[in-house]
C-alpha positions as CSV (number, residue, x, y, z in Angstrom):
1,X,0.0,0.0,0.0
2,X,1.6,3.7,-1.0
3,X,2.3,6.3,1.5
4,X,-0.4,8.7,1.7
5,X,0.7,11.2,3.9
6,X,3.1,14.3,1.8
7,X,4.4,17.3,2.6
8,X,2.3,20.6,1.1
9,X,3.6,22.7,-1.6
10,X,4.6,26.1,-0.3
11,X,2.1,27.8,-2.2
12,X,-0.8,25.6,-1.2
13,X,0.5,26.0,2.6
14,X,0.2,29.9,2.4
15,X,-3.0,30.2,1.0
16,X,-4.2,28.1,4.5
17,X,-2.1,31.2,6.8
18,X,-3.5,33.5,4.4
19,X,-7.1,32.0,5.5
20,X,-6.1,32.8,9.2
21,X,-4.3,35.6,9.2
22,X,-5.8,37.4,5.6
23,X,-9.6,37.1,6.2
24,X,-10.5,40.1,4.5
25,X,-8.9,43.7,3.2
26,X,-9.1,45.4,6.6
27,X,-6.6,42.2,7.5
28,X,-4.2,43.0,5.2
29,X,-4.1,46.9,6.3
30,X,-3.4,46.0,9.3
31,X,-0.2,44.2,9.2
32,X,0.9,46.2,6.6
33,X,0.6,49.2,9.2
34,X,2.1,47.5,11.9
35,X,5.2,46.7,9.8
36,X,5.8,50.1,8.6
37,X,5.4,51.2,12.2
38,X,7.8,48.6,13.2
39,X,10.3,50.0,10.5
40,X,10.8,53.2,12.2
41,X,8.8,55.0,10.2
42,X,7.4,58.7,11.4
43,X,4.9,59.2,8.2
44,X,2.3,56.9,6.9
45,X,0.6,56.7,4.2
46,X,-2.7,54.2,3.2
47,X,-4.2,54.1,-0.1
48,X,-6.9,52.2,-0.8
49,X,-9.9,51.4,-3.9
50,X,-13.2,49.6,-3.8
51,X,-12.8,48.9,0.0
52,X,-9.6,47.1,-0.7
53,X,-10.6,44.7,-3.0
54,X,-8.6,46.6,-6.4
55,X,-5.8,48.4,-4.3
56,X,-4.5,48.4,-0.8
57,X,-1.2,51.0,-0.7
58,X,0.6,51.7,2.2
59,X,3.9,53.8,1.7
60,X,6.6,54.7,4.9
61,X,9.5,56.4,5.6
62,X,10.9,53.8,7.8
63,X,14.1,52.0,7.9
64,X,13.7,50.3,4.1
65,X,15.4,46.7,3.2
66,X,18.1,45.5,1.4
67,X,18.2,43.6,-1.8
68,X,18.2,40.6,0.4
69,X,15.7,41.2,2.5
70,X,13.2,42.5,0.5
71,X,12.8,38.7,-1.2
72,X,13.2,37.1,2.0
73,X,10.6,39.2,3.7
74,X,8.3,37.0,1.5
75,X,9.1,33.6,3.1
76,X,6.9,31.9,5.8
77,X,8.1,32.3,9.3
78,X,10.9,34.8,8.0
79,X,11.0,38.0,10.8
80,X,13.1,40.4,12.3
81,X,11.3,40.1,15.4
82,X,12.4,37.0,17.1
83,X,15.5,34.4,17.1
84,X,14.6,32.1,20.1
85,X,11.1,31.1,21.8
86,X,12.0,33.1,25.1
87,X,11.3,36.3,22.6
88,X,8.1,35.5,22.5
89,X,7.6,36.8,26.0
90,X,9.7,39.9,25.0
91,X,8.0,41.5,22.3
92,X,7.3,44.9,22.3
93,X,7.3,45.5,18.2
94,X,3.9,44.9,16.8
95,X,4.7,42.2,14.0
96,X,6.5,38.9,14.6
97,X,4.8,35.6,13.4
98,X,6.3,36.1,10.4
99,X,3.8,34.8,8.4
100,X,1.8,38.5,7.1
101,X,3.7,39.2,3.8
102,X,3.6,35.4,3.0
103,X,-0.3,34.8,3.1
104,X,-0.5,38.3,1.6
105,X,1.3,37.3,-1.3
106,X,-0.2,34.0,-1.6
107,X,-3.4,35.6,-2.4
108,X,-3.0,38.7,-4.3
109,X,-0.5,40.6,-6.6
110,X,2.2,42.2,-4.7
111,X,4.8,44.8,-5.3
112,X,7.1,46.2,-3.1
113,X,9.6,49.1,-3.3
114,X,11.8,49.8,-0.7
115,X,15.4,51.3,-0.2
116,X,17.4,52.0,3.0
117,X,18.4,55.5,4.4
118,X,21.6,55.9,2.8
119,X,21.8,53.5,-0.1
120,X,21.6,54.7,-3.7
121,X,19.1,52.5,-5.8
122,X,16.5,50.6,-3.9
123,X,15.0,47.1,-5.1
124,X,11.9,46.5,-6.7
125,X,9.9,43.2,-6.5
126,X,6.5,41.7,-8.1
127,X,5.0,38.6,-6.8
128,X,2.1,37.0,-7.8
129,X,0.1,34.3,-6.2
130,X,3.2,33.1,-4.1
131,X,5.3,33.3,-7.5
132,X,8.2,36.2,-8.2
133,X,7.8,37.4,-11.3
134,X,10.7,39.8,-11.0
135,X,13.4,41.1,-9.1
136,X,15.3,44.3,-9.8
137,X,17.1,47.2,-8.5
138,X,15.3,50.8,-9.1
139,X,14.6,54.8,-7.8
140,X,12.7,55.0,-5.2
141,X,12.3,57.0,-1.9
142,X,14.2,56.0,1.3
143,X,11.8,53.7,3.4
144,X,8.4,51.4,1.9
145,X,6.0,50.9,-0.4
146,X,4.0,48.0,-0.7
147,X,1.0,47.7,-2.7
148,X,-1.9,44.5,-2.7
149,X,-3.5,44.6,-6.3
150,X,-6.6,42.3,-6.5
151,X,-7.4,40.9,-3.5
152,X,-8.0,37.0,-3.6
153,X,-7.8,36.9,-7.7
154,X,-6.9,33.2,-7.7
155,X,-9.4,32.2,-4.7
156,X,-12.1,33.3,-6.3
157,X,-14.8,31.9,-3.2
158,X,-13.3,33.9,-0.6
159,X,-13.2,37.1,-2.5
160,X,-17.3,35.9,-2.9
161,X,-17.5,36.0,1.0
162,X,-17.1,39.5,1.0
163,X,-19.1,42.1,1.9
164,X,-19.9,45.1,0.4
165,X,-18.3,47.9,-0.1
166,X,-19.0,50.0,2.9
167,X,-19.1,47.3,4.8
168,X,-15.3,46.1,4.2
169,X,-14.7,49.9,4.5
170,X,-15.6,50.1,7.7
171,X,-13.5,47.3,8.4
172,X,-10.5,49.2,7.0
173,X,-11.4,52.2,8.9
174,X,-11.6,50.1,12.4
175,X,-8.4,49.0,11.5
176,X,-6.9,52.8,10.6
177,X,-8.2,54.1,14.2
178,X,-6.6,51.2,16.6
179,X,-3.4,52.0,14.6
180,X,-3.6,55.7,14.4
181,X,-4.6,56.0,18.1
182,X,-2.0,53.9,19.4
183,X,0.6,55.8,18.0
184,X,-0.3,59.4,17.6
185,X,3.2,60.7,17.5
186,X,3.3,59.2,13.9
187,X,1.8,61.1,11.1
188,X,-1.0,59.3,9.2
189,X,-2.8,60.0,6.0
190,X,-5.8,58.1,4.4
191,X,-6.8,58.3,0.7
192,X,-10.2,56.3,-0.6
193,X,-10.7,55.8,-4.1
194,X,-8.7,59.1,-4.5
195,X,-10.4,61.0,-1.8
196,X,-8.4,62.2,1.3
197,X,-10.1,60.9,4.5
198,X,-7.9,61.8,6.9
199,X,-4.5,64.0,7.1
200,X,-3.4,63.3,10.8
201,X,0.4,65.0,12.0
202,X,1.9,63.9,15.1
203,X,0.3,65.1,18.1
204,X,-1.1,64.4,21.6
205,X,-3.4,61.4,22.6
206,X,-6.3,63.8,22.7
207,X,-5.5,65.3,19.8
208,X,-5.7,62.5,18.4
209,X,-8.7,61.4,19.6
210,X,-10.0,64.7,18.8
211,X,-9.1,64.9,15.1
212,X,-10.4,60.9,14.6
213,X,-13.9,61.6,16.2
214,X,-14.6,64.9,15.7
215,X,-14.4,68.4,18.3
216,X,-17.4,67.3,19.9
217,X,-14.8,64.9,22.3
218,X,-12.7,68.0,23.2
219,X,-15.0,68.5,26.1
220,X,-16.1,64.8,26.6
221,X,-12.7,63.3,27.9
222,X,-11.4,62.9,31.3
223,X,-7.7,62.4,31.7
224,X,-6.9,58.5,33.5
225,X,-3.4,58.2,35.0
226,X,-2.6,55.5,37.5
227,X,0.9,53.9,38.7
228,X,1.4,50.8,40.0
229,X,4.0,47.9,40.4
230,X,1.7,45.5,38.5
231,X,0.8,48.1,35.4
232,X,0.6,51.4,34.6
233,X,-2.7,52.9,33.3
234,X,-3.3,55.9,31.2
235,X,-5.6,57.6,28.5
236,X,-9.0,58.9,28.1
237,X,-12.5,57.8,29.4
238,X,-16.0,60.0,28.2
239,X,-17.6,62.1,30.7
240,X,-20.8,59.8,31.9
241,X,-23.4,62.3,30.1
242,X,-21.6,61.7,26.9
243,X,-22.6,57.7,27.2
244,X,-24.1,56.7,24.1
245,X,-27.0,54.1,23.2
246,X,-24.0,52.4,20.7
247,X,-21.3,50.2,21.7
248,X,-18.8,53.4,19.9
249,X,-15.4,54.3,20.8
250,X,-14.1,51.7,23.1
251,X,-10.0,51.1,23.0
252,X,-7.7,48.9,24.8
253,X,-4.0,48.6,24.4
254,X,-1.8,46.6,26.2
255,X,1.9,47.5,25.2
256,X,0.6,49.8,22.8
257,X,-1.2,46.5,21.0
258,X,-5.4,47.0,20.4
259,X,-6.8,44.2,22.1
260,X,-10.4,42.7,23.1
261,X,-11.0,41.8,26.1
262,X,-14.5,41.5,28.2
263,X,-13.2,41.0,31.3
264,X,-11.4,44.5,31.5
265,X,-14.5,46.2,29.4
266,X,-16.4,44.8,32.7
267,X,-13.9,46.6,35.0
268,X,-14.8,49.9,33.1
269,X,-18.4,49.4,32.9
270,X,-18.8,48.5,36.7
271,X,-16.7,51.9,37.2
272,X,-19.3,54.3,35.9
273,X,-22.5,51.9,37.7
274,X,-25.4,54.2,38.7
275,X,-23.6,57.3,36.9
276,X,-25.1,55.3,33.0
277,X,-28.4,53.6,32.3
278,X,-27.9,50.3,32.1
279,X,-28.3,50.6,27.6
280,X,-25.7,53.1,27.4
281,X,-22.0,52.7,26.6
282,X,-19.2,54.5,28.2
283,X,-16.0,55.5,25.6
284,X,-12.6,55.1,26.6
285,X,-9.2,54.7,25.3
286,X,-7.2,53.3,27.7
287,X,-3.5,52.1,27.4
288,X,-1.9,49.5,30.2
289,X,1.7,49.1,30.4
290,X,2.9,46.1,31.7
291,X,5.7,43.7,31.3
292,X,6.1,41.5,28.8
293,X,6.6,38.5,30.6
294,X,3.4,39.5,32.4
295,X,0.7,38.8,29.1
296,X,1.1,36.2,26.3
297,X,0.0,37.6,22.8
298,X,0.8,34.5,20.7
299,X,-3.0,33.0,21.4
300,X,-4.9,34.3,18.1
301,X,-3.5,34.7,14.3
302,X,-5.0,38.5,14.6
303,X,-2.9,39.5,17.6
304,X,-6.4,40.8,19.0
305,X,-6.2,38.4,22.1
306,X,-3.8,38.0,25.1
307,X,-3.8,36.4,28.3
308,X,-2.4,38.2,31.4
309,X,-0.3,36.5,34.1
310,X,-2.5,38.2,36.8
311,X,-6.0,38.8,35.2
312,X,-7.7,39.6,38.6
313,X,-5.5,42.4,39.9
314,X,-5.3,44.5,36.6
315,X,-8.9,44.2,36.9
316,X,-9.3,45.7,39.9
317,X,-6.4,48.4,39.4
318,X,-8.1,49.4,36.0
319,X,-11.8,49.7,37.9
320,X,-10.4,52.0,40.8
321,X,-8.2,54.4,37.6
322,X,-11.3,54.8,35.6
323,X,-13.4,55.5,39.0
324,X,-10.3,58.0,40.8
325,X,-10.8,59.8,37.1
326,X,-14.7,60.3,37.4
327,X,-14.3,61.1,41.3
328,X,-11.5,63.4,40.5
329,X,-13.4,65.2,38.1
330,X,-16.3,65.7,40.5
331,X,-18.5,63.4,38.5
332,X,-19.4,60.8,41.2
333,X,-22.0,62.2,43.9
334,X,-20.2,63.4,47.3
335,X,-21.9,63.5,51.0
336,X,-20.5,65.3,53.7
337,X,-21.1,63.7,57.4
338,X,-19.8,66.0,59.0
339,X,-22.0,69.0,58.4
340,X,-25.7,68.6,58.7
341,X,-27.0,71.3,56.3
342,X,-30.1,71.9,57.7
343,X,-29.3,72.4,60.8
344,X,-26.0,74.3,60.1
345,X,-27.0,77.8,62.0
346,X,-24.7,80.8,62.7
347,X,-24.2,81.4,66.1
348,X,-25.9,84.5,67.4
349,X,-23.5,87.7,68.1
350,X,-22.2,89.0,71.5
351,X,-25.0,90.6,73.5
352,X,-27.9,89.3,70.8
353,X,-31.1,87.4,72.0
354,X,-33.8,85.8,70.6
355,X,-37.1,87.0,70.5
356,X,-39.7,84.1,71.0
357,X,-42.5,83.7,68.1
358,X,-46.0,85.6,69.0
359,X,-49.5,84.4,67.8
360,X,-52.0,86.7,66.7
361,X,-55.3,85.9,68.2
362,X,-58.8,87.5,67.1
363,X,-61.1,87.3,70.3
364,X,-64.2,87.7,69.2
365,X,-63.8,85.4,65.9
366,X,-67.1,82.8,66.5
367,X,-66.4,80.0,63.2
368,X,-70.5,79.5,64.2
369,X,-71.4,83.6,64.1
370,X,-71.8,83.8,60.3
371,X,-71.1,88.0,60.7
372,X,-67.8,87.1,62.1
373,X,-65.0,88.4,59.6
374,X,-62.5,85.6,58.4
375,X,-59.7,87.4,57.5
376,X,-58.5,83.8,55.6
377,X,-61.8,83.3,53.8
378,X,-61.6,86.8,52.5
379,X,-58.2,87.2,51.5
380,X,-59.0,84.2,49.2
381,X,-62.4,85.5,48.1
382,X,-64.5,82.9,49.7
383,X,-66.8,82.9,52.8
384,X,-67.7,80.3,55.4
385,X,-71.1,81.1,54.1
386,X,-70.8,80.6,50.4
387,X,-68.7,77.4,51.2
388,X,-71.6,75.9,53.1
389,X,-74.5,77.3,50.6
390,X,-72.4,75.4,47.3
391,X,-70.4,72.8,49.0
392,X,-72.7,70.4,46.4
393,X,-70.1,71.7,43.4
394,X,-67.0,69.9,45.1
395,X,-68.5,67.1,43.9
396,X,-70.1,67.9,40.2
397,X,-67.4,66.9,38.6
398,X,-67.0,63.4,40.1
399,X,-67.9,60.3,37.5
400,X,-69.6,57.2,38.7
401,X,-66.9,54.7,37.1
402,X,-68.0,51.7,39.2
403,X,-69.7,50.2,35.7
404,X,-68.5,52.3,33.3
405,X,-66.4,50.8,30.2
406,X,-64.2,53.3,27.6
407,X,-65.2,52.9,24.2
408,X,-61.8,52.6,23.0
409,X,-61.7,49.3,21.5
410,X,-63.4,48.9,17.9
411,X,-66.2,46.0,17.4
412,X,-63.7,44.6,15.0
413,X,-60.5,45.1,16.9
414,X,-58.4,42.1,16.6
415,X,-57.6,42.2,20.4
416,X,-61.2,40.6,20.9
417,X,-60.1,37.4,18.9
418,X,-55.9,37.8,20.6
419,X,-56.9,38.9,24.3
420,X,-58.1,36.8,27.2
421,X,-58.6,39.7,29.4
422,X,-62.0,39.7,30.1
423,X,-62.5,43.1,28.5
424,X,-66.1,43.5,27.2
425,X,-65.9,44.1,23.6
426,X,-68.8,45.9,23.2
427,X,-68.4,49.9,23.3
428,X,-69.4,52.7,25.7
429,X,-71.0,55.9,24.5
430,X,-68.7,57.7,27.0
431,X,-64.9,58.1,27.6
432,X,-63.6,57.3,30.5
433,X,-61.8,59.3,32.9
434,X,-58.1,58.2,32.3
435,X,-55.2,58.4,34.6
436,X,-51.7,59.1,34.1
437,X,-49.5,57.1,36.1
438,X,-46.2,58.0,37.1
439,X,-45.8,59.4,33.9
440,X,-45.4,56.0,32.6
441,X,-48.5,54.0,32.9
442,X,-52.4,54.7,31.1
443,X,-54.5,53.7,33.7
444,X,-58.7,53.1,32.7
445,X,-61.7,51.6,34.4
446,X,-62.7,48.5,32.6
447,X,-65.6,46.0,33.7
448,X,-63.7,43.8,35.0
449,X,-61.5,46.1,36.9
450,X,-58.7,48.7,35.8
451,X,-56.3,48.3,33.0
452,X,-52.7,49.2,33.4
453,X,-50.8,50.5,29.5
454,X,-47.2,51.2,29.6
455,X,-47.1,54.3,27.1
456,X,-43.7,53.6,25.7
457,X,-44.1,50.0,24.9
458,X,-47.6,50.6,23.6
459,X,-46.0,53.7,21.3
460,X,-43.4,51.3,20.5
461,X,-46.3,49.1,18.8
462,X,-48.5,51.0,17.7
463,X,-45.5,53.2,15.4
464,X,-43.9,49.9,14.4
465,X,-46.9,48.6,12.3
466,X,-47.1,51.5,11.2
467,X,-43.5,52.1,9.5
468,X,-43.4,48.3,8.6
469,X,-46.3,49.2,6.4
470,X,-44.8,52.6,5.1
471,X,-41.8,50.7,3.9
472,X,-43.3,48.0,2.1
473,X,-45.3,50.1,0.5
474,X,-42.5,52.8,-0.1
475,X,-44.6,55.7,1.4
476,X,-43.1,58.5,3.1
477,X,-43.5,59.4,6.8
478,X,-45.0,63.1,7.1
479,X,-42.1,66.0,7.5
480,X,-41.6,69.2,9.7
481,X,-38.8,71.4,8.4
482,X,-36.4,72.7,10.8
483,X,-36.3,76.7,11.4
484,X,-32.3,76.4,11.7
485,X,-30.6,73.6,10.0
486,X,-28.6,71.3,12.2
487,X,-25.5,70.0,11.8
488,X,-24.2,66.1,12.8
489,X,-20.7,65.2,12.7
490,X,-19.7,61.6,12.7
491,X,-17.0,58.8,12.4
492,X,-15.9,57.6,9.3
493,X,-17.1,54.6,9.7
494,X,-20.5,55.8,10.6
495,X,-20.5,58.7,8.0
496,X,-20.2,55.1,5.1
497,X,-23.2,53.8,7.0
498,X,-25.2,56.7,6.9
499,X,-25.0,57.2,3.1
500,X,-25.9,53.9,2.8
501,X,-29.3,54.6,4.4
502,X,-30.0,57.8,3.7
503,X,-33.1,56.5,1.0
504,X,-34.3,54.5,4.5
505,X,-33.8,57.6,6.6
506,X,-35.7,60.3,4.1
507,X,-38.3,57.8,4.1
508,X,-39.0,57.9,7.6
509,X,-39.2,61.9,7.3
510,X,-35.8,63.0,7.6
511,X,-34.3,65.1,5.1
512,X,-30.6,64.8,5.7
513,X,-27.9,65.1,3.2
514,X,-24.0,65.2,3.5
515,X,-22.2,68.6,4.2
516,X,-18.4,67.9,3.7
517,X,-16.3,64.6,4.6
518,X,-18.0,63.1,8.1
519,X,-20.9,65.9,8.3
520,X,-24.8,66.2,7.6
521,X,-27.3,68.1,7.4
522,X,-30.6,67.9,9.1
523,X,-33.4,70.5,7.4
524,X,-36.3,68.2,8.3
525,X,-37.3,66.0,10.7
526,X,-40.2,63.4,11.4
527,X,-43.2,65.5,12.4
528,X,-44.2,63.3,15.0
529,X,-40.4,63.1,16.9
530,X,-40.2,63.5,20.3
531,X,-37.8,66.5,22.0
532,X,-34.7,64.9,22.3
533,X,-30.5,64.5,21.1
534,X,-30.7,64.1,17.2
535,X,-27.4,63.0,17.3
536,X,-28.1,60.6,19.8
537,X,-31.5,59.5,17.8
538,X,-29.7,59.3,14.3
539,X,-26.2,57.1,16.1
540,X,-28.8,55.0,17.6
541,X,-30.3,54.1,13.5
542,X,-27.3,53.7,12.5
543,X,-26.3,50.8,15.1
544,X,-29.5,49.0,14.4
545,X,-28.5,49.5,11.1
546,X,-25.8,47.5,11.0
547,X,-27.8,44.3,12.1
548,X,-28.8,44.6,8.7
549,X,-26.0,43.2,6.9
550,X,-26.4,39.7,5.4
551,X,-30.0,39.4,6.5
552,X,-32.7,39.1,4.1
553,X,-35.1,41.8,2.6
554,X,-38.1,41.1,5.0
555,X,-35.5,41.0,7.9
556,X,-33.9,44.2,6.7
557,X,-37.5,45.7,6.9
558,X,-38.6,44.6,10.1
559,X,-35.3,45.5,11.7
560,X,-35.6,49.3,10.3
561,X,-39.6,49.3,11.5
562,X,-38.2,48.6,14.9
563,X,-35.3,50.8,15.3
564,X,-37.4,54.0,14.0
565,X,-40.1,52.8,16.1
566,X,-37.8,52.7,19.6
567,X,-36.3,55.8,18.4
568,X,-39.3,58.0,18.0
569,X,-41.8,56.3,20.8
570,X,-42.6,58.7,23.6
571,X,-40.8,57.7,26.5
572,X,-40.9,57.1,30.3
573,X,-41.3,60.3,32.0
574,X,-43.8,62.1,29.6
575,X,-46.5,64.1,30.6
576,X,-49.7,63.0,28.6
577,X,-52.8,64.9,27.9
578,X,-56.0,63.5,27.7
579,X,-56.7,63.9,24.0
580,X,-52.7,61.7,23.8
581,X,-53.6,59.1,25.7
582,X,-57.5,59.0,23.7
583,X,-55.4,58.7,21.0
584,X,-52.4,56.2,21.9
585,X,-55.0,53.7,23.5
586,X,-57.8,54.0,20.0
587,X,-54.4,53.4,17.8
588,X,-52.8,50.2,20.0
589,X,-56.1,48.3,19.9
590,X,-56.2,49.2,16.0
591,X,-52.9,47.2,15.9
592,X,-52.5,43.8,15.1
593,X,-50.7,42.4,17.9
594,X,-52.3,45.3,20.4
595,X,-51.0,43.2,23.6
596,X,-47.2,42.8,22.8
597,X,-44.2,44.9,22.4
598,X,-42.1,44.6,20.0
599,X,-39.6,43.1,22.3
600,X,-41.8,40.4,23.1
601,X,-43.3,41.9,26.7
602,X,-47.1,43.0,27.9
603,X,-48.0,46.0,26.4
604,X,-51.0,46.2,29.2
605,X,-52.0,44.1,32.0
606,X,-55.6,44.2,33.7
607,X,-56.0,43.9,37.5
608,X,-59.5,41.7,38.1
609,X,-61.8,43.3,40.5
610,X,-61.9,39.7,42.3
611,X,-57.3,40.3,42.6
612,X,-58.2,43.7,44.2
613,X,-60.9,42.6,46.2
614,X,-58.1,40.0,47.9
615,X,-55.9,43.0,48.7
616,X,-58.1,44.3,51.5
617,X,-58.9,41.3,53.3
């Protein structure tokens, strides 16, 4: 029987890396960065086209290679980086597997330029699906350029995985930040399809920050600066009021390396409790120093996840930083014991007394003599007399509601087939007296006892049929123009997003359009929106948006119903009028599914007479 087991050609056995460590564009950016900031370099320059997919350029003025170098660079496993295992607990560079410009090349068409500071003529090389084509001195600038042509060209069903456009865009851009951020005493540029996105020099962090994200986070950030001999901890968090509804801006580094990790996002979280609702996200950009030895990053192809020697004890370091930073700041509520307040009364001067209180008394007031002035009743133009002779108008406006039933539910409203609450279906003649509770509940009188409505969750409903219908049939929500036009600033990656949706958006009555790179416009908005944060309305869309990708059409719809739904509900903490909450309940019980959110919970509950009954016995 033959041998079965052979050894891999080298070009099949770097197209396998290049599945781990090349999984789309943005993966390629990113360890092309990383080696041009481990050459030394102070400028950097990324050019990309069609997300990536046509051209990914990145050009540095780092150390350059030589002649040999630049074809051995090319080779599996070949690095500066490391000699011996031990390095592997010593890195501090960003590269080192070794393994990048191999599964790179494997996968695309490559050429690199590159010449050392000094040297005359540089070296040019072309590779092509693992295969040199050519070799050969030439002019060039001191440092790198490398650029990825065609992106999966000869594995034609991973370059069918990929997403769209904006979508691997976005990728790239994630990608730019964590690189850019990290290291904001190197210059960066970014150029899309010919377009500059960002021109970054060398500055401080919150410069950085700033010039990423917009000016908005000049006044958002609080400074975090802790020493210790297990880590050191420094950086940025956002000021508790600037919490978003979005999962945004949040950065790790450990040694200057983006990482992921839960665990320490938890330790940050559980800083800013009871300063945050509990759907709002925090932003921070937090760097840990620590020793080497300390963490091992060799766990994951991307680099994106390391273990630390003593999880527990950077947890706790990193939850007392980020909560000395929002108690430094004089974010986190303070109580004095020391001083009661109320009680806190200057002592009287030298030779002072106190005069004790004196009572006015009328002696011949008679509350029996009806000619006896009232000095009380009078001031408020009443009299003991005219409050006996009409005390029956106290009471006219009182309604008998021990039988009475609201006529808010149609004969044909569906919840008469959905409900089992024992609500008579048939219709009163007269509205009921409704309530307001706690300005979140719709209280009403029904036969068989009273009917609690959470407004929110009702609104929720009642708006999401509604859209759901407007986009299927591509009808427009109605529009109010705004007297002064408002501007919105976001990310890059959110900016891509929102161009995307703008049809969706406009549907829904906004009229937005784009006002320069990362800006828009707002000159309408829906005429039913609730006071509140645009900006904080339109990040929230464009989250849900992104559960969007790579679901189906009816999905898509149903996910856009509910997010502009949630978005423009009234909320908790609303003062209804009558006529509103007429209106809310005749609209839910129109609804199809008048009982349940659209999260799933009771949109009203009814307490029997019989439960009530119970309570007072």
């Amino acid at each position: 029987m033959p041998d079965i087991i052979q050894l891999l050609p080298d070009s099949v056995a770097n197209q396998i890396a290049a599945g781990e460590v090349v999984q789309r564009p943005a993966s390629a950016v990113k360890e092309l960065m990383e080696n041009a900031i481990d050459s030394g370099a102070s400028h950097i320059k990324l050019i990309i086209k069609d997300a990536g997919k046509s051209l990914i350029q990145v050009i540095d003025n780092g150390c350059g290679m030589s002649e040999t170098d630049a074809r051995i660079c090319f080779e599996r496993h070949a690095t500066s980086k490391i000699k011996e295992a031990n390095d592997l607990f010593r890195i501090r560079t960003m590269g080192f597997r070794g393994e990048a410009l191999a599964s790179i090349a494997a996968i695309a068409q490559v050429e690199l330029k590159t010449k050392r500071i000094g040297d005359e003529v540089g070296t040019s090389i072309l590779i092509e699906g693992s295969s040199v084509k050519s070799q050969e001195s030439c002019s060039c600038a001191e440092g790198t350029s490398i650029s990825v042509k065609n992106l999966f060209f000869n594995v034609p069903a991973r370059r069918n995985f990929l997403k769209s456009n904006p979508v691997e865009t976005n990728h790239i851009l994630d990608e730019f930040y964590r690189v850019a951020i990290a290291f904001p005493n190197i210059a960066f540029d970014l150029f899309h399809n010919d377009q500059e996105e960002y021109i970054l020099p060398p500055s401080q962090l919150k410069q950085r920050i700033i010039n990423l994200f917009g000016s908005q986070f000049n006044q958002r950030l609080l400074t975090v600066e802790l020493e210790s001999t297990i880590c050191n901890i420094t950086g940025f968090i956002g000021k508790p009021e600037a919490a978003k509804k979005t999962r945004g801006e949040q950065y790790f580094f450990v040694n200057k390396r983006f990482i992921k990790h839960a665990y320490l996002n938890h330790a940050v979280i559980g800083a800013f409790e009871e300063l945050i609702s509990a759907n709002s996200f925090p932003s921070y950009f937090l760097f840990i120093e620590t020793d080497p030895q300390n963490i091992d990053v060799n766990i994951h192809p991307t680099k994106t996840e390391i273990k630390f020697l003593d999880e527990k004890h950077i947890y706790a370091i990193l939850k007392s930083a980020v909560k000395q930073s929002l108690g430094k700041f004089s974010i986190t509520p303070s109580i004095d014991f020391e001083v009661e307040q109320s009680v806190n009364i200057m002592p009287l001067r030298k030779g002072e007394t106190v005069n004790p209180p004196t009572i006015k008394i009328n002696p011949d007031y008679n509350p029996f003599n009806q000619n006896t002035p009232n000095e009380s009743s009078r001031s408020n133009g009443f009299s003991n007399n005219s409050l006996k002779n009409n005390w029956e108008k106290l009471y006219s406006n009182q309604v008998d509601t021990a039988n009475h039933i609201p006529d808010f539910i149609p004969t044909n409203s569906p919840v008469q087939q959905t409900i089992s609450l024992n609500v008579n279906p048939e219709i009163s003649q007269q509205k009921s007296q409704l309530i307001q509770l706690h300005k979140k509940f719709i209280v009403s009188p029904v036969k068989s006892g009273i009917m609690l409505i959470d407004q929110q969750l009702a609104h929720e409903r009642i708006l999401y049929e509604y859209f759901l219908e407007l986009i299927v049939q591509q009808e427009s929500y109605p529009q109010q123009r705004q007297l002064s036009p408002q501007l919105i600033e976001l990310s890059a990656m959110d900016a891509v997003l929102m161009k995307e949706m703008i049809p969706d958006i406009k549907m829904m009555g906004f009229d937005l359009d784009e006002f320069g790179p990362g800006s828009f416009v707002v000159n309408g908005i829906p005429a039913d929106l609730p006071n509140g944060n645009i900006n904080q309305i339109v990040e929230c869309l464009i989250e849900d948006y992104k559960l969007t990708k790579g679901v189906n059409e009816d999905a898509k719809k149903n996910i856009l119903a509910k997010s502009f739904a949630k978005n423009m509900a009234i909320k908790h903490g609303k003062v209804l009028q009558a006529e509103e909450m007429n209106s809310i309940i005749d609209r839910l019980f129109a609804c199809k599914q008048p009982t349940i959110s659209i999260e799933g919970k009771n949109t009203l509950i009814i307490l029997q007479v019989d439960e009530l009954e119970k309570k007072f016995k």
